[in-house]
C-alpha positions as a Markdown table, in Angstrom:
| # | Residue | x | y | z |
|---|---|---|---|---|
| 1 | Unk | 92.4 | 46.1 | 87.2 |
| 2 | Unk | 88.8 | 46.9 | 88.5 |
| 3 | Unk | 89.2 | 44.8 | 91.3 |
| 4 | Unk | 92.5 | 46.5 | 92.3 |
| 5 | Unk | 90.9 | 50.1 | 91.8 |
| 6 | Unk | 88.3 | 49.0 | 94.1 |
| 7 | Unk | 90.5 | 47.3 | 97.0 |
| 8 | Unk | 92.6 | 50.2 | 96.8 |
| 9 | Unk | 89.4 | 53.2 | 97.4 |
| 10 | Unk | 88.0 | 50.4 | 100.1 |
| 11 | Unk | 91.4 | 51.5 | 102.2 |
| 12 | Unk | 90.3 | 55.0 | 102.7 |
| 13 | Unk | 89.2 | 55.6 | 105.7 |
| 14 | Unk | 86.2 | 58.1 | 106.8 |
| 15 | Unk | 88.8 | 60.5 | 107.7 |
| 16 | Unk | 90.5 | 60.5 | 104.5 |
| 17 | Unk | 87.3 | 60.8 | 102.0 |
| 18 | Unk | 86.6 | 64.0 | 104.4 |
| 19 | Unk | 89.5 | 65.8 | 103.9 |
| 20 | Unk | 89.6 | 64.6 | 100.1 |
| 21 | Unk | 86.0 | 66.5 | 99.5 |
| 22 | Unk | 87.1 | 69.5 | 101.4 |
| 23 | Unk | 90.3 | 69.7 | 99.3 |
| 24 | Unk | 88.5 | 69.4 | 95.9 |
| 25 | Unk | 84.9 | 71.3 | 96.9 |
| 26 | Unk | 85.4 | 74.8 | 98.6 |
| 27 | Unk | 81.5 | 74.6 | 99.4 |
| 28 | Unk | 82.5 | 71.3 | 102.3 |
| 29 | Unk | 85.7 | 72.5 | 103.3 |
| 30 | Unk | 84.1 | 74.7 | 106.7 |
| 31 | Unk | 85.6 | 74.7 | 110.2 |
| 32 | Unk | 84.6 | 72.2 | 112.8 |
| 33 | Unk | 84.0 | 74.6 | 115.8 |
| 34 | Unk | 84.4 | 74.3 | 119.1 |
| 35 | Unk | 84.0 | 76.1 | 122.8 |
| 36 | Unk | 83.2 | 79.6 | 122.4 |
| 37 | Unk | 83.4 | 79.8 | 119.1 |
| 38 | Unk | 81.1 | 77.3 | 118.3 |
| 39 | Unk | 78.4 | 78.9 | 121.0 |
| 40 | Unk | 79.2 | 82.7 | 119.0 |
| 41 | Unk | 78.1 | 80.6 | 115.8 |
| 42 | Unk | 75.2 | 79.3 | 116.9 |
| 43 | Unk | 74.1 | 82.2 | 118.8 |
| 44 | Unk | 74.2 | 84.5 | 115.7 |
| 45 | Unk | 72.5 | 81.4 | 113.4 |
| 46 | Unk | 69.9 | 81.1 | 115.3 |
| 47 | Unk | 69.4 | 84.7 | 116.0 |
| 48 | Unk | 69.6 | 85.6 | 112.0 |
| 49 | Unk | 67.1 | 82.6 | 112.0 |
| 50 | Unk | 64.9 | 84.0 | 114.4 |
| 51 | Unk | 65.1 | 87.3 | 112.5 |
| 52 | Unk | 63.7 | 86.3 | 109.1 |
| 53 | Unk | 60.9 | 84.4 | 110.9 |
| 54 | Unk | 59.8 | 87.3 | 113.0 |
| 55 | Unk | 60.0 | 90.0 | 109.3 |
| 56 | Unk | 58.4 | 87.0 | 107.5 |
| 57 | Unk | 55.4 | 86.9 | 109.5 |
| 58 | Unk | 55.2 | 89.8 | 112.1 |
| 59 | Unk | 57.4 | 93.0 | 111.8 |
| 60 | Unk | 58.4 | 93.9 | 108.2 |
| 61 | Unk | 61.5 | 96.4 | 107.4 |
| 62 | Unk | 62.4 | 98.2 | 104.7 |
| 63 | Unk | 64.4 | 96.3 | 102.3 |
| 64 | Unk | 67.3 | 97.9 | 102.8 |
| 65 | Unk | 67.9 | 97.1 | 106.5 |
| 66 | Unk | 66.3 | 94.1 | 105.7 |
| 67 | Unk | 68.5 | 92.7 | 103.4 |
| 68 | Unk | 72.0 | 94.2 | 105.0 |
| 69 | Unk | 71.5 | 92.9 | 108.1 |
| 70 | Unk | 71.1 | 89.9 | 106.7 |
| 71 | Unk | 74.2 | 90.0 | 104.3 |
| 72 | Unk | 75.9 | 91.5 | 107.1 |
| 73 | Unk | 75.0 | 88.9 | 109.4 |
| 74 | Unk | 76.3 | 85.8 | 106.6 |
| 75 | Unk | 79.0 | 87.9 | 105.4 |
| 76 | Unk | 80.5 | 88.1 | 109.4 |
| 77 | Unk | 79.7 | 84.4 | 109.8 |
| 78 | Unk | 81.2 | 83.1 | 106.4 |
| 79 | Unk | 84.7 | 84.5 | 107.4 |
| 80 | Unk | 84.2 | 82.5 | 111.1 |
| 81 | Unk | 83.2 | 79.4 | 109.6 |
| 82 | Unk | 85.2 | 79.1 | 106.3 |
| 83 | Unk | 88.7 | 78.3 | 106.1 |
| 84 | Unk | 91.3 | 79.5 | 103.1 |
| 85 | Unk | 90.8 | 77.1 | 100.2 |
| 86 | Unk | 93.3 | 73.9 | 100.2 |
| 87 | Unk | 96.1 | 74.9 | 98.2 |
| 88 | Unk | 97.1 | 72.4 | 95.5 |
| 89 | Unk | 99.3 | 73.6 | 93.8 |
| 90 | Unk | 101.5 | 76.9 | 95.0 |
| 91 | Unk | 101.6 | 78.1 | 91.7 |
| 92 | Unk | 98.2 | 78.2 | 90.9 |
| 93 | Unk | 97.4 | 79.6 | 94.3 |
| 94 | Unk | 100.3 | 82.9 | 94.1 |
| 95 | Unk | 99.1 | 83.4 | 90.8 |
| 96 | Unk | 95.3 | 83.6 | 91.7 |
| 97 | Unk | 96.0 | 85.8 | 94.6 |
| 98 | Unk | 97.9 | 87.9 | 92.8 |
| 99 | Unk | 95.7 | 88.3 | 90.4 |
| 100 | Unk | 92.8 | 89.4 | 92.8 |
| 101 | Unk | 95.2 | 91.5 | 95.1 |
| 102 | Unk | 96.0 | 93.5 | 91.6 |
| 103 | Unk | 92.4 | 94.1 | 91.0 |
| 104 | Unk | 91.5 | 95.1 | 94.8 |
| 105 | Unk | 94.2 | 97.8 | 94.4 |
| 106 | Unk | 92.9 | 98.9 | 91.1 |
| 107 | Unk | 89.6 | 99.7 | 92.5 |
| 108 | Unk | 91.2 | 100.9 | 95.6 |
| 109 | Unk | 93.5 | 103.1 | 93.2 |
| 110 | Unk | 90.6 | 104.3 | 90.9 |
| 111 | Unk | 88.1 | 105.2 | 93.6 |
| 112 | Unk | 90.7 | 107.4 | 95.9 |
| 113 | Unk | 91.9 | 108.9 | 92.1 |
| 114 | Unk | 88.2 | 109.7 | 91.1 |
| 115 | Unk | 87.2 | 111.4 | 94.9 |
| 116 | Unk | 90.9 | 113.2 | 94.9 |
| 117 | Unk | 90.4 | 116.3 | 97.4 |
| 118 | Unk | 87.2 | 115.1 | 98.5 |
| 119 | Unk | 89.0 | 112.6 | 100.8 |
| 120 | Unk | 91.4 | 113.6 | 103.9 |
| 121 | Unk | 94.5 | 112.0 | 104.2 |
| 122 | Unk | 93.0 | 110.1 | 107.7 |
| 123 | Unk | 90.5 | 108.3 | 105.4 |
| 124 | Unk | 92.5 | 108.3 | 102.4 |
| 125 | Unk | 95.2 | 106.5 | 103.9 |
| 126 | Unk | 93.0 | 104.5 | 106.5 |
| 127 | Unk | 90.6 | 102.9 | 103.5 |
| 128 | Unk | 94.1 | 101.6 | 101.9 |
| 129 | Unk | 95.1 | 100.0 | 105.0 |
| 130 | Unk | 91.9 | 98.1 | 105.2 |
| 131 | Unk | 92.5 | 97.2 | 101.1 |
| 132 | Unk | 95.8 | 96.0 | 102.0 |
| 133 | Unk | 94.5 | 94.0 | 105.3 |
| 134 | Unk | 92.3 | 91.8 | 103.0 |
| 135 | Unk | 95.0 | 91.1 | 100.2 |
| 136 | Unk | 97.4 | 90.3 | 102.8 |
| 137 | Unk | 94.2 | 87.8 | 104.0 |
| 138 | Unk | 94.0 | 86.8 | 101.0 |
| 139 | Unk | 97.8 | 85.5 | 100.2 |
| 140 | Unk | 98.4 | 81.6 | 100.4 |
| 141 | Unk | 100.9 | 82.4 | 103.1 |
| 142 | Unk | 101.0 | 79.4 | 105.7 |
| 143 | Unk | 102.3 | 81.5 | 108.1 |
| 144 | Unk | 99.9 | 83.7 | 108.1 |
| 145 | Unk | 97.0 | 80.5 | 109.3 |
| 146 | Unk | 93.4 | 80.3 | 108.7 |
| 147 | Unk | 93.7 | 77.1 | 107.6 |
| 148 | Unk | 92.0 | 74.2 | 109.0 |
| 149 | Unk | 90.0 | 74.6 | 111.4 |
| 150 | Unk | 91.8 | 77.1 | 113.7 |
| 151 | Unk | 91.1 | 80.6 | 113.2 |
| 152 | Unk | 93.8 | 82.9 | 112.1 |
| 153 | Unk | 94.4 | 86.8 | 113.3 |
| 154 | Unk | 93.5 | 88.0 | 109.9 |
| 155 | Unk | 89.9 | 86.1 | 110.7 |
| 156 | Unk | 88.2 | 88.4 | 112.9 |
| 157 | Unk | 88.8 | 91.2 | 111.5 |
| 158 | Unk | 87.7 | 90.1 | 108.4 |
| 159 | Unk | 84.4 | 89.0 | 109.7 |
| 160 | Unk | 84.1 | 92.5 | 111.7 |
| 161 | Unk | 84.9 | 94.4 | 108.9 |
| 162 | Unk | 82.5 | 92.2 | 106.2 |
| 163 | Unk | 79.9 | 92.9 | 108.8 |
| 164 | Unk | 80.3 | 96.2 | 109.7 |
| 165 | Unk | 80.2 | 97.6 | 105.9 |
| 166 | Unk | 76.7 | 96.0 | 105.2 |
| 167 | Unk | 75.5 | 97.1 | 108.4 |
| 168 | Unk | 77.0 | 100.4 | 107.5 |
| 169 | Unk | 73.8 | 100.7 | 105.4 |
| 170 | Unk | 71.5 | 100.5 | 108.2 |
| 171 | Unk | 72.9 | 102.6 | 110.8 |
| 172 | Unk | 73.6 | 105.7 | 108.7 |
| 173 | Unk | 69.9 | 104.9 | 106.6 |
| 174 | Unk | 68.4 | 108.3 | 107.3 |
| 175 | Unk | 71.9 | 110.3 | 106.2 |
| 176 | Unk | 72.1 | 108.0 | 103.1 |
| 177 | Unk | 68.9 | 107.3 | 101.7 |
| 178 | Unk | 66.9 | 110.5 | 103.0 |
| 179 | Unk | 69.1 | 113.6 | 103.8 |
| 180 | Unk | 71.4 | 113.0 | 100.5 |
| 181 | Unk | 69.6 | 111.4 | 98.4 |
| 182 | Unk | 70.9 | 111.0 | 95.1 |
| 183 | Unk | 74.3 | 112.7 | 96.7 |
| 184 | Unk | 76.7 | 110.0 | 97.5 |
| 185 | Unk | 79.6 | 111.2 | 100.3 |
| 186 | Unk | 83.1 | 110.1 | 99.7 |
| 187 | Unk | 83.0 | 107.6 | 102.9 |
| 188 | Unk | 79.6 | 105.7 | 101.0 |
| 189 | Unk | 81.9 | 105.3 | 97.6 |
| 190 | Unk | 84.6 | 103.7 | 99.6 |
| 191 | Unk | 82.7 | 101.7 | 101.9 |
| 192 | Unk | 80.8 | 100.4 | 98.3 |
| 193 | Unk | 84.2 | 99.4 | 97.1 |
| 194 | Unk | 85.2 | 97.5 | 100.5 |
| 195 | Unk | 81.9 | 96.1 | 100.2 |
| 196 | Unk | 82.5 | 94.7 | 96.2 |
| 197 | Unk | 86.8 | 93.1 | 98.0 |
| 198 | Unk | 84.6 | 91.9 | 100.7 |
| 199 | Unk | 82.3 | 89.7 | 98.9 |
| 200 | Unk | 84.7 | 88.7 | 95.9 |
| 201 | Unk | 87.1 | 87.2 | 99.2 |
| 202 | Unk | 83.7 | 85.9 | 100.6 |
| 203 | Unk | 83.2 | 84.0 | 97.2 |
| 204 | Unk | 86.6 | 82.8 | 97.2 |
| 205 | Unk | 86.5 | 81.4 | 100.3 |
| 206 | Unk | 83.0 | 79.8 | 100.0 |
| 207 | Unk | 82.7 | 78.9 | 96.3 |
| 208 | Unk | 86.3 | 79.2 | 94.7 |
| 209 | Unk | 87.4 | 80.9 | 92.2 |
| 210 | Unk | 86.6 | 78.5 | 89.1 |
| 211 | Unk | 83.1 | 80.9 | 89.4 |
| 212 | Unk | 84.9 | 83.9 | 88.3 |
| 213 | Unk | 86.0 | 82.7 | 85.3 |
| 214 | Unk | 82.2 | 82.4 | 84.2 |
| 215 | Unk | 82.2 | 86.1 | 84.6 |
| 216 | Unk | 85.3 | 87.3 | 84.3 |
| 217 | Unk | 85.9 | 87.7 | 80.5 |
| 218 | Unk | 82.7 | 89.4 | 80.1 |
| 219 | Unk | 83.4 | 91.8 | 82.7 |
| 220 | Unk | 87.0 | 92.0 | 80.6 |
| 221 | Unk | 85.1 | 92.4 | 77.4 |
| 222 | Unk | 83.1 | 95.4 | 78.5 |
| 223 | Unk | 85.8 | 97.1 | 80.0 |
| 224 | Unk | 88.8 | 96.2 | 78.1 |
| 225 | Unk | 88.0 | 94.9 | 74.7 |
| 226 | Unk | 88.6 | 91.2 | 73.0 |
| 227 | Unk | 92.1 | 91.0 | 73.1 |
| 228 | Unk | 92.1 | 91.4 | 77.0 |
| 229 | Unk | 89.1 | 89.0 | 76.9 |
| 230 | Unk | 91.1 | 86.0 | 75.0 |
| 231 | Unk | 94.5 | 86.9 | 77.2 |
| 232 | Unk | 91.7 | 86.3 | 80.4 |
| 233 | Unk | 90.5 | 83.0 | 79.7 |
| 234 | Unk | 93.6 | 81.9 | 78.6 |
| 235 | Unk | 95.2 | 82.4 | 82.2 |
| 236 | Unk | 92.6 | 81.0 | 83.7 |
| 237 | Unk | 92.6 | 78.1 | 81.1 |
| 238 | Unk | 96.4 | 77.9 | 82.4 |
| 239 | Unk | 95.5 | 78.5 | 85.7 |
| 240 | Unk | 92.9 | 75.0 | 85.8 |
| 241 | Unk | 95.7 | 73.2 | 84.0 |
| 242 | Unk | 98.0 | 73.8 | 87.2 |
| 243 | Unk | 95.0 | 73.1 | 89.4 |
| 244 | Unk | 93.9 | 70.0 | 88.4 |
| 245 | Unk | 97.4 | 68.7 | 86.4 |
């Protein structure tokens, strides 16, 4: 029987244990690039490179524009170089999603509830769009691409958006941190919320979404109670079973 197992695993070629680690480990499954895409990569890794050498050693920032042009720099880069995750099983997958999509609206719901006349209807309505734009990213629709290692519309401006809203930080520092300080405007609460669907997507894509269940049930258990807590591990307890079954 050993023997067999053996023979049989010997057959796979290089190709095939590839795309069997990018299936089952979100953290190997990036894009092979190529032409000007690949340059644009490179380009901005070295150049981020390049930039924590020179603040190392030779011209230190403030920590804030330090650390979002980073994160705005990675965050831009992440949605260029990782695909969607593999989709096992489309149950598991529409489920996830729709779980996350419900919880980007929440916020998206909560925040535009909580400023109320504070916010036009241009921004109001504008700052949905963009929620929307990222759960429609999100969906394991195959028509939709970004699969593989071709880039898919939804892609760019995903990376343009991830990097504008941590560079957001910088550009309007003075306004932010100085003129109103301690006196948040409407546009910084929403761009803090795209920021939080940004990076949960960004996790996704990178890491998976096994990580949230980690920290999901306690963030539950703050907000919602015990009962909301045991109903959350048991979907994703569900949800791991479909995965994996």
């Amino acid at each position: 029987m050993s023997n067999q197992y053996v023979s049989n695993e010997s057959r796979l070629s290089d190709e095939q244990l590839e795309q069997l680690v990018k299936e089952y480990d979100n953290e190997s499954n990036f894009r092979h690039a190529s032409g000007w895409l690949a340059a644009l990569i490179t380009v901005v890794a070295i150049g981020l490179s390049l930039f924590h050498v020179y603040t190392a050693g030779f011209g230190l920032l403030n920590e804030i524009a330090h650390r979002t042009i980073h994160l705005g720099l990675v965050l831009g880069l992440l949605f260029l170089v990782f695909p969607k995750p593999v989709i096992h099983h489309s149950v598991s997958a529409w489920l996830g999603s729709l779980i996350f999509a419900a919880f980007y609206l929440y916020l998206a719901w909560s925040i535009t509830n909580e400023l109320g006349d504070a916010l036009n209807s241009v921004v109001k309505y504008g700052f949905i769009a963009l929620v929307l734009l990222i759960i429609c990213s999100s969906l394991p629709i195959k028509k939709f691409g970004g699969y593989g290692d071709k880039l898919s519309l939804f892609d760019w401006p995903m990376a343009i958006m991830a990097a504008g809203i941590s560079l957001y930080l910088t550009v309007f520092f003075q306004t932010i941190f100085i003129d109103n300080t301690g006196e948040g405007q409407p546009i910084d609460f929403l761009m803090g919320t795209l920021a939080i669907i940004v990076i949960f997507e960004a996790t996704r894509r990178s890491m998976g979404v096994l990580i949230f269940r980690n920290r999901g049930h306690l963030w539950c258990r703050c907000r919602c109670g015990g009962n909301v807590c045991l109903s959350f591990c048991a979907f994703w307890r569900l949800g791991t079973s479909l995965r994996l079954g």
